[in-house]
N, CA, C and O atoms as a Tripos MOL2 file, in Angstrom:
@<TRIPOS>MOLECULE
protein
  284   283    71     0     0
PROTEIN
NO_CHARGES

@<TRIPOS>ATOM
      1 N           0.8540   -1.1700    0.0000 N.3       1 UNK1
      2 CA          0.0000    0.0000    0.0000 C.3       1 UNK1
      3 C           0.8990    1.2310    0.0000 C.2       1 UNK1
      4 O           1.8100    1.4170    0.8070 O.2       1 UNK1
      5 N           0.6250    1.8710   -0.7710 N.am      2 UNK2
      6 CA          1.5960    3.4140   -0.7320 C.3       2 UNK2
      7 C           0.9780    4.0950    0.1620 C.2       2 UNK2
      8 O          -0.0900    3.8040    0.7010 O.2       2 UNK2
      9 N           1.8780    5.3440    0.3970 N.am      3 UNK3
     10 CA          1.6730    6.0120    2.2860 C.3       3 UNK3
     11 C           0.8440    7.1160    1.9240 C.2       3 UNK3
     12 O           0.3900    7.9120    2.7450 O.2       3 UNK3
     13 N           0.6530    7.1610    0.7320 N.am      4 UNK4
     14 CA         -0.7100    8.0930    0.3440 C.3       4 UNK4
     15 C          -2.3550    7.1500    0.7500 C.2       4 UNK4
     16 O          -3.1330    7.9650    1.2450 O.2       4 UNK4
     17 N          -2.7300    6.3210    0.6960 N.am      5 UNK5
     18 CA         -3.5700    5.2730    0.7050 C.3       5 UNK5
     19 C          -3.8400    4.7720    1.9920 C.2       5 UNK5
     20 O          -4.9260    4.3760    2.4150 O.2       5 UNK5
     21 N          -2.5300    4.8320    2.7070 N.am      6 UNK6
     22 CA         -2.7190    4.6780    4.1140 C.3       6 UNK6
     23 C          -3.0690    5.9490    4.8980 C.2       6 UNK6
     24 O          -3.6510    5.8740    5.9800 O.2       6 UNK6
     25 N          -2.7640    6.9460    4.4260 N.am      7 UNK7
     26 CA         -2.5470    8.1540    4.8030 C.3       7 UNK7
     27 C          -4.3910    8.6520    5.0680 C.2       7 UNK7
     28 O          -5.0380    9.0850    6.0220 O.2       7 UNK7
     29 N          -4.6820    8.2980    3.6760 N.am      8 UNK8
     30 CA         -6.4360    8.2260    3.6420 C.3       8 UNK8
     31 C          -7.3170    7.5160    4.4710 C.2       8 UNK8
     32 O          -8.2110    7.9020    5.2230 O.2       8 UNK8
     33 N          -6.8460    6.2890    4.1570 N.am      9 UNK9
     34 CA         -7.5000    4.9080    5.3870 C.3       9 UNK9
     35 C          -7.2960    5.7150    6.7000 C.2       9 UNK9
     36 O          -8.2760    6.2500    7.2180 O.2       9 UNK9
     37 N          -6.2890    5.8030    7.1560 N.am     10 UNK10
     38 CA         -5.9800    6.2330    8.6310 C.3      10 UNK10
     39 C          -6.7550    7.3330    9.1820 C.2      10 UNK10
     40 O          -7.3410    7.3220   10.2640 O.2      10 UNK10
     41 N          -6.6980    8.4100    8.2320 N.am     11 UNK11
     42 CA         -7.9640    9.6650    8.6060 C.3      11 UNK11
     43 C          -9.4030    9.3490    8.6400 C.2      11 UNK11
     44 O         -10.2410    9.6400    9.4940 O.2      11 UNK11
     45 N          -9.5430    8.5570    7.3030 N.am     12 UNK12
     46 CA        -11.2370    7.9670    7.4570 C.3      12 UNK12
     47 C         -11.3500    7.2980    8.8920 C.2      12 UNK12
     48 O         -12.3310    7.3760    9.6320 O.2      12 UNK12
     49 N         -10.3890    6.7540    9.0990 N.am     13 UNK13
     50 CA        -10.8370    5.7640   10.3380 C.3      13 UNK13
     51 C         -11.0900    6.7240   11.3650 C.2      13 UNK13
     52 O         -12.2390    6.7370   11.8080 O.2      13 UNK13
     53 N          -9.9550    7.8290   12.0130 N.am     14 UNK14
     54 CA        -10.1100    8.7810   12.7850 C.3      14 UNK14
     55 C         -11.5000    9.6760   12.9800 C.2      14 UNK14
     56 O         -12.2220    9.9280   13.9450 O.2      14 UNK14
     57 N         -11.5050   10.0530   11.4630 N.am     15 UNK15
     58 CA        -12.4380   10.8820   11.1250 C.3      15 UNK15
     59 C         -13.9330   10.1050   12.4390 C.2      15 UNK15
     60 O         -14.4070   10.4540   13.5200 O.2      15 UNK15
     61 N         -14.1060    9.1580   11.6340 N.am     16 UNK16
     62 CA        -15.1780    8.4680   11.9110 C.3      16 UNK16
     63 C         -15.5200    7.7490   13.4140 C.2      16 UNK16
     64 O         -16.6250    7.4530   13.8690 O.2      16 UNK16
     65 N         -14.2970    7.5900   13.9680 N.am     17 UNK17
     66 CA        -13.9780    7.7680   15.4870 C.3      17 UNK17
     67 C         -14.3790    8.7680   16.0070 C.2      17 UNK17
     68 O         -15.4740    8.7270   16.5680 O.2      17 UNK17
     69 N         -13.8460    9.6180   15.9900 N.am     18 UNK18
     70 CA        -14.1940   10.9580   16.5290 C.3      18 UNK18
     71 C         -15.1210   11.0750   16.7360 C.2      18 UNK18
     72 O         -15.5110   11.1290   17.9030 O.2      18 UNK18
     73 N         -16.1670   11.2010   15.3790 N.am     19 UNK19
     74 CA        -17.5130   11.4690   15.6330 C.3      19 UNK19
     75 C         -17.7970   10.8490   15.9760 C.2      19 UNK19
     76 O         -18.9590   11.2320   15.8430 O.2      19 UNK19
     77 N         -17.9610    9.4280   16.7330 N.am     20 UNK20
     78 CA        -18.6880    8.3880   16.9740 C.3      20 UNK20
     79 C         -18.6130    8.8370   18.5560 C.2      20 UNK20
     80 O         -19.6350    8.8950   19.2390 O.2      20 UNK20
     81 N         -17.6630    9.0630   18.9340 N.am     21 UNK21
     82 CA        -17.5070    9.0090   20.3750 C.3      21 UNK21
     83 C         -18.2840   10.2900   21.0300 C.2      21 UNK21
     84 O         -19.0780   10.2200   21.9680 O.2      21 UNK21
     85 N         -17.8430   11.6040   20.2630 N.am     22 UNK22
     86 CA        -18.2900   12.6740   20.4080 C.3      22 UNK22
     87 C         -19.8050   12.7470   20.4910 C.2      22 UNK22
     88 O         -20.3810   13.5190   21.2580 O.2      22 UNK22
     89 N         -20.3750   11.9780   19.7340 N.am     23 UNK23
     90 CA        -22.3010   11.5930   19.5480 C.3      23 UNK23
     91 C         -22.4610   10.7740   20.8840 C.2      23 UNK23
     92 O         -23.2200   11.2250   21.7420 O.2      23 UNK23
     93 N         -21.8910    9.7750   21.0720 N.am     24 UNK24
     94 CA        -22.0830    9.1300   21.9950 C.3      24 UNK24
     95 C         -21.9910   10.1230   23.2440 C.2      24 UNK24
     96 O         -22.8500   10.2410   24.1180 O.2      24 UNK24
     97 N         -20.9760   10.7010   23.1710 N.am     25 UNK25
     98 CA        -21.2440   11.2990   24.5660 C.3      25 UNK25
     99 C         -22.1410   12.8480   24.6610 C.2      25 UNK25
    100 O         -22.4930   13.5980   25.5710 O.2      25 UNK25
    101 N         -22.2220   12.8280   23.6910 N.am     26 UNK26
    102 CA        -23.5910   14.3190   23.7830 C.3      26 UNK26
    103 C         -24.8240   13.9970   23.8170 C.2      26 UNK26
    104 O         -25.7090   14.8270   24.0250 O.2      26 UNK26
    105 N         -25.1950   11.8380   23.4690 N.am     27 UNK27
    106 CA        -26.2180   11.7650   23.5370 C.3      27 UNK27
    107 C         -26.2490   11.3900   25.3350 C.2      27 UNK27
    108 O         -27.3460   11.0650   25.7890 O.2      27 UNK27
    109 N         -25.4810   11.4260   25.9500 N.am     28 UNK28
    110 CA        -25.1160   11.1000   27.5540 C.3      28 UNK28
    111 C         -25.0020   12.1950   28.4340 C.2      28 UNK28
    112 O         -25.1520   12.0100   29.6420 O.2      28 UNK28
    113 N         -24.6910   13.6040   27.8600 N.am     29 UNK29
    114 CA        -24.9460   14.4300   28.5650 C.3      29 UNK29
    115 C         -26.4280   14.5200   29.3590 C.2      29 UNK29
    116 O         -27.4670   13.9500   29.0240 O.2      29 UNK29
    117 N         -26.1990   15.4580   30.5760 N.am     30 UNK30
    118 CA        -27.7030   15.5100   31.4400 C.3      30 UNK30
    119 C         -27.3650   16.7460   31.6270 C.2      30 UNK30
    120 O         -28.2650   17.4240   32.1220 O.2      30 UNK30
    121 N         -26.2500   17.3640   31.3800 N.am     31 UNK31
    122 CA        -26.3860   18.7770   31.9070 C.3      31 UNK31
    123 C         -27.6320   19.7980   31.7110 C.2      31 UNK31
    124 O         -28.1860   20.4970   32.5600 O.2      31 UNK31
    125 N         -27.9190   19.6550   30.2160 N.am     32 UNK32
    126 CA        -28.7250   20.6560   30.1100 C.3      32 UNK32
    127 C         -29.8620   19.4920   29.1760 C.2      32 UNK32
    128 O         -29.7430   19.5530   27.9520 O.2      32 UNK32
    129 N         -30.6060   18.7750   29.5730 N.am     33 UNK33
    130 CA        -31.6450   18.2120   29.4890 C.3      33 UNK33
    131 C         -32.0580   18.0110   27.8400 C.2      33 UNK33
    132 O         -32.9120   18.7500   27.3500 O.2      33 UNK33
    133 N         -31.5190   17.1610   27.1830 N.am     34 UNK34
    134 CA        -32.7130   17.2360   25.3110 C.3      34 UNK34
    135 C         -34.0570   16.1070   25.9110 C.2      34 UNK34
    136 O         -33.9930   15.1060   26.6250 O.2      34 UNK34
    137 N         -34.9790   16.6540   25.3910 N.am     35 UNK35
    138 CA        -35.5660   15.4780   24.7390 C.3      35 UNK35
    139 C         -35.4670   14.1900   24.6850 C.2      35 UNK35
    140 O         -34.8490   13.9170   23.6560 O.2      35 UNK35
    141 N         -35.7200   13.3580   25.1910 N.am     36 UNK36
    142 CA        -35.4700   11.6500   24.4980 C.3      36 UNK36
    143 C         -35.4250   11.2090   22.9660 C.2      36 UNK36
    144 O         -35.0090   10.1400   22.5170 O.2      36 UNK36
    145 N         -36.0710   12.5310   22.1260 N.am     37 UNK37
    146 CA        -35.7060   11.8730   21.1560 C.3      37 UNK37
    147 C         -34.6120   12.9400   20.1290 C.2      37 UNK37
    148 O         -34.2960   12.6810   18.9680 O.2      37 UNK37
    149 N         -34.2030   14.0770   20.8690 N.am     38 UNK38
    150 CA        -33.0950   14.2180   20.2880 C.3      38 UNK38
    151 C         -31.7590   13.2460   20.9590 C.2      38 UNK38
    152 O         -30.5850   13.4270   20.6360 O.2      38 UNK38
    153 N         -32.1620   12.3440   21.8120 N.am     39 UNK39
    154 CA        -30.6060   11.8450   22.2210 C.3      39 UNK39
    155 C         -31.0300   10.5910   21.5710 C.2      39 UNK39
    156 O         -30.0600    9.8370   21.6470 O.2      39 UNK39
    157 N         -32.2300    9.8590   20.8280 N.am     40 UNK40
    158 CA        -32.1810    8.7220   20.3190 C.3      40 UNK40
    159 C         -31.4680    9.1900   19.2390 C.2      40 UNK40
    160 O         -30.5230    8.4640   18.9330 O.2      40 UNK40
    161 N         -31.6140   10.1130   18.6080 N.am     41 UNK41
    162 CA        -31.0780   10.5590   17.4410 C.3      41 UNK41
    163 C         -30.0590   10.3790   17.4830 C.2      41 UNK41
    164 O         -29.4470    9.7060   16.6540 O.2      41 UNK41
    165 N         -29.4500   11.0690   18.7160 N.am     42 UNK42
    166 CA        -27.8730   11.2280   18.1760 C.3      42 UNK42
    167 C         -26.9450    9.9990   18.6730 C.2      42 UNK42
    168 O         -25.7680    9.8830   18.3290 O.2      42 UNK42
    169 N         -27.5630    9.1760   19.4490 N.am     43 UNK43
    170 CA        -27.4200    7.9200   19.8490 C.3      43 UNK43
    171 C         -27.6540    6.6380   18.4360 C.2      43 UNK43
    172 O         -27.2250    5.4940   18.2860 O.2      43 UNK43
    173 N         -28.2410    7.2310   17.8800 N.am     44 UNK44
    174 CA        -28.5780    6.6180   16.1310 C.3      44 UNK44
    175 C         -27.6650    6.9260   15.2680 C.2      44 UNK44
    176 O         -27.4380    6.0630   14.4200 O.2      44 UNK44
    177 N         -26.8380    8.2640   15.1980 N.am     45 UNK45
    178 CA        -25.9880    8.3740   14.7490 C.3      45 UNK45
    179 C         -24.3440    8.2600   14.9550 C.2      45 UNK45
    180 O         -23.3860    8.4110   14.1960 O.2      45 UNK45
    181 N         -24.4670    7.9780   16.1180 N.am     46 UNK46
    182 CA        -23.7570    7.3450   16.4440 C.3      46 UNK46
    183 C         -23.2920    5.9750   16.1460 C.2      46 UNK46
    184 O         -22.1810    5.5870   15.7860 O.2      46 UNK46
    185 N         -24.3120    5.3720   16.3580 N.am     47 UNK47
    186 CA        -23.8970    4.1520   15.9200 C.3      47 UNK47
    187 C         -23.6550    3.5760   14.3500 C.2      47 UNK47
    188 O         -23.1320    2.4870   14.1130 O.2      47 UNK47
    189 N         -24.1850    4.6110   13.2270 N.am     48 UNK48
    190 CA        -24.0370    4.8790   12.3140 C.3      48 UNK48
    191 C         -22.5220    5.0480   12.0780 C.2      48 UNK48
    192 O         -21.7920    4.3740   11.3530 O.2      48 UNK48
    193 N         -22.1770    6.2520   12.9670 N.am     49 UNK49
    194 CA        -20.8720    6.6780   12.6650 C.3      49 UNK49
    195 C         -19.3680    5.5210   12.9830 C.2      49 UNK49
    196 O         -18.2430    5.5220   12.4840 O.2      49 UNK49
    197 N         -20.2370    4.3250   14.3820 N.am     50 UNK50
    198 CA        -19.1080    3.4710   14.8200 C.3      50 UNK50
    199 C         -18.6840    2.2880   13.5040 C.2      50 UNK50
    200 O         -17.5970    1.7490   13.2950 O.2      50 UNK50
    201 N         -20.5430    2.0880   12.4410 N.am     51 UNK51
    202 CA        -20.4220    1.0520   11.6550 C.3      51 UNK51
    203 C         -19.6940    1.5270   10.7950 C.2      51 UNK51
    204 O         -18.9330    0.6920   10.3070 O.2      51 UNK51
    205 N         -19.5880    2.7560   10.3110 N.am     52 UNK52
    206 CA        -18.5260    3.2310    9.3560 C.3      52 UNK52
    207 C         -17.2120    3.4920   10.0030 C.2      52 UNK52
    208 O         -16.4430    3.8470    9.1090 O.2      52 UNK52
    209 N         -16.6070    3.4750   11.1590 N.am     53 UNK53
    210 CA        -15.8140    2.8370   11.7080 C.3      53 UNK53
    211 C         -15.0900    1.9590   11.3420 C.2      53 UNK53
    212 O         -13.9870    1.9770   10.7970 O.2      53 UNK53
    213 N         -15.8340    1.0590   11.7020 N.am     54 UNK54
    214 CA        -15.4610   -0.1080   11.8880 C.3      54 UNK54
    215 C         -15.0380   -0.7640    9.9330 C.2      54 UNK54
    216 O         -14.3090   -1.6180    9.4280 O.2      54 UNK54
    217 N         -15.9220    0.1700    9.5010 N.am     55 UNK55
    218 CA        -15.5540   -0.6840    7.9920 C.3      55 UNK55
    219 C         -14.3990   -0.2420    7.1930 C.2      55 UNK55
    220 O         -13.5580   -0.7730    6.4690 O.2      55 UNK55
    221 N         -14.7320    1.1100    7.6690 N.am     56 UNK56
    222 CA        -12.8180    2.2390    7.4610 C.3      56 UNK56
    223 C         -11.8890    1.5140    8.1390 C.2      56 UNK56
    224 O         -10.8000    1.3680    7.5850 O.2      56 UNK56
    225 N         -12.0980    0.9260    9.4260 N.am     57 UNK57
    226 CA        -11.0890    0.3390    9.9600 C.3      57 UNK57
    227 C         -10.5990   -1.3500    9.4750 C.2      57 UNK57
    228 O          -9.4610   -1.6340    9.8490 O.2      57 UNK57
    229 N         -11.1320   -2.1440    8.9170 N.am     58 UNK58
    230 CA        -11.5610   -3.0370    7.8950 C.3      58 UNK58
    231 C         -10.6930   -3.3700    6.8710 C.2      58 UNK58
    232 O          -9.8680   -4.2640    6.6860 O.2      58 UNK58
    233 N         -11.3570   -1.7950    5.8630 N.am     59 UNK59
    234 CA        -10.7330   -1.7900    4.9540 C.3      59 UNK59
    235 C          -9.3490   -1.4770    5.1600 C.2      59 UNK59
    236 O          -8.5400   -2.1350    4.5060 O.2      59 UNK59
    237 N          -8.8260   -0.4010    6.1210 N.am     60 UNK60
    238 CA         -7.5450   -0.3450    6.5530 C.3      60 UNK60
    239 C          -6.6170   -1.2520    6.7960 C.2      60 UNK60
    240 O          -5.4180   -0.9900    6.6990 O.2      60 UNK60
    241 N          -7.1560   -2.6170    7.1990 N.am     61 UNK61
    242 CA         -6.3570   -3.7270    8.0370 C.3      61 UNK61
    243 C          -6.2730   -4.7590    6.4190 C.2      61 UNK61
    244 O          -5.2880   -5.4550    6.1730 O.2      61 UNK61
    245 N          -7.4020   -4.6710    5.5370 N.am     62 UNK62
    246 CA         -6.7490   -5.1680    4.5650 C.3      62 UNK62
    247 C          -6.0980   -4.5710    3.7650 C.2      62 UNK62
    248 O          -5.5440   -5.4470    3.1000 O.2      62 UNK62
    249 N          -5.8250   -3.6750    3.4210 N.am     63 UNK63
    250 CA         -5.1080   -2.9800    3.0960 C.3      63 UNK63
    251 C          -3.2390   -3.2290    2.9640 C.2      63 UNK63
    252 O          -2.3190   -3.2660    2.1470 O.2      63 UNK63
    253 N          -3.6530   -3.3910    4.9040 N.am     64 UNK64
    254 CA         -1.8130   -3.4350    5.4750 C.3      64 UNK64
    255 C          -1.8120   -4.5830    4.6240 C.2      64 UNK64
    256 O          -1.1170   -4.6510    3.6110 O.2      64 UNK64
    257 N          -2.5650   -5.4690    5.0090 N.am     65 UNK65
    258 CA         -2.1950   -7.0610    4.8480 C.3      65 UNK65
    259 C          -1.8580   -7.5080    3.3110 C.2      65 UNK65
    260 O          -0.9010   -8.2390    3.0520 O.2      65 UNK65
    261 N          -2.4580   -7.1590    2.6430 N.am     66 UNK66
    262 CA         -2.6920   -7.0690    1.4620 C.3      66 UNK66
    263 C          -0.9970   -6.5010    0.7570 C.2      66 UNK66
    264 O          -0.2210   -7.3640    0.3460 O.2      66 UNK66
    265 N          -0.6170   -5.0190    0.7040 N.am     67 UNK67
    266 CA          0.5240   -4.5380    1.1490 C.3      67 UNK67
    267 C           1.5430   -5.3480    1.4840 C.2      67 UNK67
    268 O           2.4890   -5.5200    0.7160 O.2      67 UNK67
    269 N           1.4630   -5.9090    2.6200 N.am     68 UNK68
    270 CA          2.8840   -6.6660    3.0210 C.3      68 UNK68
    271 C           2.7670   -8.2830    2.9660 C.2      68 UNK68
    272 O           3.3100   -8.9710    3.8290 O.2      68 UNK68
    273 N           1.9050   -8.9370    1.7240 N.am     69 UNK69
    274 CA          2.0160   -9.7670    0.7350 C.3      69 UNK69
    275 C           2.7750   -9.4720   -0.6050 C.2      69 UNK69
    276 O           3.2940  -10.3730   -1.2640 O.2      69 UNK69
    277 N           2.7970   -8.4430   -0.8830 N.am     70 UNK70
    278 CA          3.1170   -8.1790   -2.1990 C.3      70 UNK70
    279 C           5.3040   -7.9320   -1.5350 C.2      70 UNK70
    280 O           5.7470   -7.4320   -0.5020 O.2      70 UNK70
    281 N           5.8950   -8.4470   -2.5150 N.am     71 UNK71
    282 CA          7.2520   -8.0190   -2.5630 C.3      71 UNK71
    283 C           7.8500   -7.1660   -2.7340 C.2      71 UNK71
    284 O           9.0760   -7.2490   -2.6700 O.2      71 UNK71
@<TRIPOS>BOND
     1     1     2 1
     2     2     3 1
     3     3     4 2
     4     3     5 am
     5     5     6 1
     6     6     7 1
     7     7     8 2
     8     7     9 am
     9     9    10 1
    10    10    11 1
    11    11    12 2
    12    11    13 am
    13    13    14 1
    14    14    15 1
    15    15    16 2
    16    15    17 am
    17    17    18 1
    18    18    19 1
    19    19    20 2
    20    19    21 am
    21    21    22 1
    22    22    23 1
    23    23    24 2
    24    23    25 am
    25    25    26 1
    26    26    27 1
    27    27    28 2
    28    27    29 am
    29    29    30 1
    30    30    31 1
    31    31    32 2
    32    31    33 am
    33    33    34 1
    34    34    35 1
    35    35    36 2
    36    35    37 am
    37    37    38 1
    38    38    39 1
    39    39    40 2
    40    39    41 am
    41    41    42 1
    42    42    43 1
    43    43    44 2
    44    43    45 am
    45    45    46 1
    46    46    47 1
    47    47    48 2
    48    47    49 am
    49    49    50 1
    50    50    51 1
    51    51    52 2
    52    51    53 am
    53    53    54 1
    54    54    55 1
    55    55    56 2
    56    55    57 am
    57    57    58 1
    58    58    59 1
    59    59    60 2
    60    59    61 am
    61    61    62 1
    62    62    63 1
    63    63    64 2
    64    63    65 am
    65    65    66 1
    66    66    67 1
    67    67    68 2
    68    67    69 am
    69    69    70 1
    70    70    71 1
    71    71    72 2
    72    71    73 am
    73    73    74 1
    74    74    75 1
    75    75    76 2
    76    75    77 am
    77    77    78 1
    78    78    79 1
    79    79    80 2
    80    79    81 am
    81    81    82 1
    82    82    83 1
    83    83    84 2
    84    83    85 am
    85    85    86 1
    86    86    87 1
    87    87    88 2
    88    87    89 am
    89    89    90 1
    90    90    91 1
    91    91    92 2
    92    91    93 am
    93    93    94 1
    94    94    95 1
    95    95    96 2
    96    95    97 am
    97    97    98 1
    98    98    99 1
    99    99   100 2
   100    99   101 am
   101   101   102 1
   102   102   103 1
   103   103   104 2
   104   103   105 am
   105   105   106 1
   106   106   107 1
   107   107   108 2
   108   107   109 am
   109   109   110 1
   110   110   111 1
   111   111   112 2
   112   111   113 am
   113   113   114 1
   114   114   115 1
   115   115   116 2
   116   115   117 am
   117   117   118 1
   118   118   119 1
   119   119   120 2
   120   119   121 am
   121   121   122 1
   122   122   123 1
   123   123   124 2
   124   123   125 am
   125   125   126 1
   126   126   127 1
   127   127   128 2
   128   127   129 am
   129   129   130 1
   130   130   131 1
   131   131   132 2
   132   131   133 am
   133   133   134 1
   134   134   135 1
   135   135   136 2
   136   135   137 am
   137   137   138 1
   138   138   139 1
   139   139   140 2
   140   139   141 am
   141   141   142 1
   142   142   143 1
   143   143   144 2
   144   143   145 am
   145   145   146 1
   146   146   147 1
   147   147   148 2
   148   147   149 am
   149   149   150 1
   150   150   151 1
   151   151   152 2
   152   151   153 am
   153   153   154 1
   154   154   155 1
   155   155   156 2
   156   155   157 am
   157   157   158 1
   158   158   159 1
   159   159   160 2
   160   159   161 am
   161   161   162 1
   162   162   163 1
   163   163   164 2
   164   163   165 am
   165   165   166 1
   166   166   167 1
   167   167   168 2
   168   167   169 am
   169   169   170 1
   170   170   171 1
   171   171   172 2
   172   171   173 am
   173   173   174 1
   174   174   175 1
   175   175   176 2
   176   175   177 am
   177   177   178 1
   178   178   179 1
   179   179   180 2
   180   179   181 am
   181   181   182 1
   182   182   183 1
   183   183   184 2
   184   183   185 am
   185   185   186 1
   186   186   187 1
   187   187   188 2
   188   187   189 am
   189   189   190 1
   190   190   191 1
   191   191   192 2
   192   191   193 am
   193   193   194 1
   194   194   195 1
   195   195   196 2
   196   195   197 am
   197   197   198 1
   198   198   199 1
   199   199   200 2
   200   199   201 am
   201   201   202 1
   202   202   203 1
   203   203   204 2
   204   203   205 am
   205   205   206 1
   206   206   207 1
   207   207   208 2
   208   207   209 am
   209   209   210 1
   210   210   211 1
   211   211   212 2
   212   211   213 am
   213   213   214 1
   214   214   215 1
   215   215   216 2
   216   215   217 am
   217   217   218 1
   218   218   219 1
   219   219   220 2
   220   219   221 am
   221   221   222 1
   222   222   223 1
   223   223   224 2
   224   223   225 am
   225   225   226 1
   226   226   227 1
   227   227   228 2
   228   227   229 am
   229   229   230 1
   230   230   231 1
   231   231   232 2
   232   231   233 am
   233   233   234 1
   234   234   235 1
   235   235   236 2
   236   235   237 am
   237   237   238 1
   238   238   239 1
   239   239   240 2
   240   239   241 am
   241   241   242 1
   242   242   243 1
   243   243   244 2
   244   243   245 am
   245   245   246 1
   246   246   247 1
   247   247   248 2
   248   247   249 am
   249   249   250 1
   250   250   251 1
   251   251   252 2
   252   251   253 am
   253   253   254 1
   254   254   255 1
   255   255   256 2
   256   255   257 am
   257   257   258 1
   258   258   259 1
   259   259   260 2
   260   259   261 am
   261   261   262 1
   262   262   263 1
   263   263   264 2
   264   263   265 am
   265   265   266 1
   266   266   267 1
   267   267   268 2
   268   267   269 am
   269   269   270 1
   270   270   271 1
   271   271   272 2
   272   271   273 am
   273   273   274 1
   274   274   275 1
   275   275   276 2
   276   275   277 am
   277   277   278 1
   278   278   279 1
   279   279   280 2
   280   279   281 am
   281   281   282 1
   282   282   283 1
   283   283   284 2
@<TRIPOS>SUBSTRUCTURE
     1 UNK1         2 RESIDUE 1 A UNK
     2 UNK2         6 RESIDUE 1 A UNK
     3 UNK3        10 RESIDUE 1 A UNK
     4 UNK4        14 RESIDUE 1 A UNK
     5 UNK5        18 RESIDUE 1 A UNK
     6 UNK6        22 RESIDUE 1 A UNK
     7 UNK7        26 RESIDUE 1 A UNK
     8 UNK8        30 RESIDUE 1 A UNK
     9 UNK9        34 RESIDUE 1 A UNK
    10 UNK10       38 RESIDUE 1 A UNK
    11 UNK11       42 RESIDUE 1 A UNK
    12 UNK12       46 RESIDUE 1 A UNK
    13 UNK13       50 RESIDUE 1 A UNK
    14 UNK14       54 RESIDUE 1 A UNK
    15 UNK15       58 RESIDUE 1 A UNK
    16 UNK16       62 RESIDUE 1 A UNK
    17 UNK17       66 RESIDUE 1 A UNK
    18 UNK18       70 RESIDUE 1 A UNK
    19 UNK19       74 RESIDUE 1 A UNK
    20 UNK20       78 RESIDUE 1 A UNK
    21 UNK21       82 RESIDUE 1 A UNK
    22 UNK22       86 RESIDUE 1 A UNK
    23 UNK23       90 RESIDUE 1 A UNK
    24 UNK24       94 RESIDUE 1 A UNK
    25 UNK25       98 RESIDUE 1 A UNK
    26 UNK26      102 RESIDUE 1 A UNK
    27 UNK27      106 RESIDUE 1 A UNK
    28 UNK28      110 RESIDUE 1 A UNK
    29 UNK29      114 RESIDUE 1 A UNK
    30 UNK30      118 RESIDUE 1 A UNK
    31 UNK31      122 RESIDUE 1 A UNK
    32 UNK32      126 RESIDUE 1 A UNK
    33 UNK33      130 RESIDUE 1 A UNK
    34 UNK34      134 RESIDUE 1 A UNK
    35 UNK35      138 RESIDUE 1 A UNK
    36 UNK36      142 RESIDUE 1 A UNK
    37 UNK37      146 RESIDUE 1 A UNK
    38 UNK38      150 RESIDUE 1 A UNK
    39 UNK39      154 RESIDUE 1 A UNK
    40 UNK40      158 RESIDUE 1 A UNK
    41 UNK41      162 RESIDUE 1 A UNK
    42 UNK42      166 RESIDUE 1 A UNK
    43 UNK43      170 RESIDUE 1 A UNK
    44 UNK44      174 RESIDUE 1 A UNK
    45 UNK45      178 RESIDUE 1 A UNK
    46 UNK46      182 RESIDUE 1 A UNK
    47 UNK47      186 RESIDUE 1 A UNK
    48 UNK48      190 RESIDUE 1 A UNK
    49 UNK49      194 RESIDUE 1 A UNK
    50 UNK50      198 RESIDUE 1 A UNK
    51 UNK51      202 RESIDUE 1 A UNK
    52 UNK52      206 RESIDUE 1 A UNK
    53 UNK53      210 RESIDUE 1 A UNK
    54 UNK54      214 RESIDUE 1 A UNK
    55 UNK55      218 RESIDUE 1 A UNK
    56 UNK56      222 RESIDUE 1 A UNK
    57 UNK57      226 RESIDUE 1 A UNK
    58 UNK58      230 RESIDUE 1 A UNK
    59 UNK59      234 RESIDUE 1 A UNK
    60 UNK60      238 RESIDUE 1 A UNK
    61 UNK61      242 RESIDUE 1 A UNK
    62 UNK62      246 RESIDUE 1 A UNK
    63 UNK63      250 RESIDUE 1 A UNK
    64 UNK64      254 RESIDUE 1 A UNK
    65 UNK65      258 RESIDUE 1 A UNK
    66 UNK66      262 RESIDUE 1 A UNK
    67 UNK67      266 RESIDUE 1 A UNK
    68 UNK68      270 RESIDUE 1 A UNK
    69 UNK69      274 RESIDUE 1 A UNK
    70 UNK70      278 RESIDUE 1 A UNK
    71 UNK71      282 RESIDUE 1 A UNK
Protein backbone atom coordinates (compact mmCIF):
# COMPACT_ATOMS: atom_id res chain seq x y z
CA UNK A 1 0.00 0.00 0.00
CA UNK A 2 1.60 3.41 -0.73
CA UNK A 3 1.67 6.01 2.29
CA UNK A 4 -0.71 8.09 0.34
CA UNK A 5 -3.57 5.27 0.70
CA UNK A 6 -2.72 4.68 4.11
CA UNK A 7 -2.55 8.15 4.80
CA UNK A 8 -6.44 8.23 3.64
CA UNK A 9 -7.50 4.91 5.39
CA UNK A 10 -5.98 6.23 8.63
CA UNK A 11 -7.96 9.66 8.61
CA UNK A 12 -11.24 7.97 7.46
CA UNK A 13 -10.84 5.76 10.34
CA UNK A 14 -10.11 8.78 12.79
CA UNK A 15 -12.44 10.88 11.12
CA UNK A 16 -15.18 8.47 11.91
CA UNK A 17 -13.98 7.77 15.49
CA UNK A 18 -14.19 10.96 16.53
CA UNK A 19 -17.51 11.47 15.63
CA UNK A 20 -18.69 8.39 16.97
CA UNK A 21 -17.51 9.01 20.37
CA UNK A 22 -18.29 12.67 20.41
CA UNK A 23 -22.30 11.59 19.55
CA UNK A 24 -22.08 9.13 21.99
CA UNK A 25 -21.24 11.30 24.57
CA UNK A 26 -23.59 14.32 23.78
CA UNK A 27 -26.22 11.76 23.54
CA UNK A 28 -25.12 11.10 27.55
CA UNK A 29 -24.95 14.43 28.57
CA UNK A 30 -27.70 15.51 31.44
CA UNK A 31 -26.39 18.78 31.91
CA UNK A 32 -28.72 20.66 30.11
CA UNK A 33 -31.64 18.21 29.49
CA UNK A 34 -32.71 17.24 25.31
CA UNK A 35 -35.57 15.48 24.74
CA UNK A 36 -35.47 11.65 24.50
CA UNK A 37 -35.71 11.87 21.16
CA UNK A 38 -33.10 14.22 20.29
CA UNK A 39 -30.61 11.84 22.22
CA UNK A 40 -32.18 8.72 20.32
CA UNK A 41 -31.08 10.56 17.44
CA UNK A 42 -27.87 11.23 18.18
CA UNK A 43 -27.42 7.92 19.85
CA UNK A 44 -28.58 6.62 16.13
CA UNK A 45 -25.99 8.37 14.75
CA UNK A 46 -23.76 7.35 16.44
CA UNK A 47 -23.90 4.15 15.92
CA UNK A 48 -24.04 4.88 12.31
CA UNK A 49 -20.87 6.68 12.66
CA UNK A 50 -19.11 3.47 14.82
CA UNK A 51 -20.42 1.05 11.66
CA UNK A 52 -18.53 3.23 9.36
CA UNK A 53 -15.81 2.84 11.71
CA UNK A 54 -15.46 -0.11 11.89
CA UNK A 55 -15.55 -0.68 7.99
CA UNK A 56 -12.82 2.24 7.46
CA UNK A 57 -11.09 0.34 9.96
CA UNK A 58 -11.56 -3.04 7.89
CA UNK A 59 -10.73 -1.79 4.95
CA UNK A 60 -7.54 -0.34 6.55
CA UNK A 61 -6.36 -3.73 8.04
CA UNK A 62 -6.75 -5.17 4.57
CA UNK A 63 -5.11 -2.98 3.10
CA UNK A 64 -1.81 -3.44 5.47
CA UNK A 65 -2.20 -7.06 4.85
CA UNK A 66 -2.69 -7.07 1.46
CA UNK A 67 0.52 -4.54 1.15
CA UNK A 68 2.88 -6.67 3.02
CA UNK A 69 2.02 -9.77 0.74
CA UNK A 70 3.12 -8.18 -2.20
CA UNK A 71 7.25 -8.02 -2.56
Amino acid sequence: MDHRRAFELGKQVGVWASVAHALILLSLIELKPLPWYVRAALFMLAMYALSRWSKADDLYADESYRSADEP
